[in-house]
C-alpha positions in Angstrom: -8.4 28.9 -69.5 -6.2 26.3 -67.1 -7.7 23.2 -66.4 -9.0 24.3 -62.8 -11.4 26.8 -64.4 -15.0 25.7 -65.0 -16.9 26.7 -68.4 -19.8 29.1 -68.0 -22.8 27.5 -68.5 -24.5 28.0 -72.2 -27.5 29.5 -73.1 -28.6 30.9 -69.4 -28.8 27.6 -67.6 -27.7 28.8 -63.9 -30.9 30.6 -64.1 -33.2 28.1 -64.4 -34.6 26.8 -61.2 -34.5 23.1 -60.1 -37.6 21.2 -61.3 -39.8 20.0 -58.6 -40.5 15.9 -59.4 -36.4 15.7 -59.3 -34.4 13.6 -56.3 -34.0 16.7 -53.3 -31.7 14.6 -52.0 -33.3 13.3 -49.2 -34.2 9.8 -48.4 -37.5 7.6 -49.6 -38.4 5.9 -46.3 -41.8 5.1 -47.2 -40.6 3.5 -50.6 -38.2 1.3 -48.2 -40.4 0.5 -45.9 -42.5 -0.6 -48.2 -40.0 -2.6 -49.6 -39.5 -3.6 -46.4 -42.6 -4.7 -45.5 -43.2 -6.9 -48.7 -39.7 -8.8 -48.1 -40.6 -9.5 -44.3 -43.9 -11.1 -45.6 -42.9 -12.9 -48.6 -40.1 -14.8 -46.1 -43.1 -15.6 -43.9 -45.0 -16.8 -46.8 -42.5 -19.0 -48.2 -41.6 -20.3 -44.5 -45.1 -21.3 -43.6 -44.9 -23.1 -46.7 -42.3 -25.2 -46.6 -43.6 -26.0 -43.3 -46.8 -26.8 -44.4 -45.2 -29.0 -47.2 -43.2 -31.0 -45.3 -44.9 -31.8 -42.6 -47.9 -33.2 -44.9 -45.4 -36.1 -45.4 -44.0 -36.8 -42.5 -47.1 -38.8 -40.9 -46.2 -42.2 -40.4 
């Protein structure tokens, strides 16, 4: 065997098929926009209060 040549597989595993619950390849968009979502909203949170925070001291 040279080094280009691939071993054959052992025991019959080019037969099996792929399983079904593994990665197809193809992107998670709901996942990410999930993600997404929860990012956008914790940023609002956290802005609204720090606003909220220092403006309750700055009455004079």
């Amino acid at each position: 065997m040279t080094n280009l040549e691939k071993p054959e597989p052992q025991s019959g595993q080019h037969d099996a098929p792929p399983a079904q619950n593994e990665d197809d390849g193809r992107p998670k968009f709901g996942r990410l926009l999930l993600v997404l979502l929860f990012a956008v909203g914790l940023i609002v949170a956290i802005t609204f209060a720090t606003e909220a925070y220092h403006n309750s001291g700055s009455a004079l």
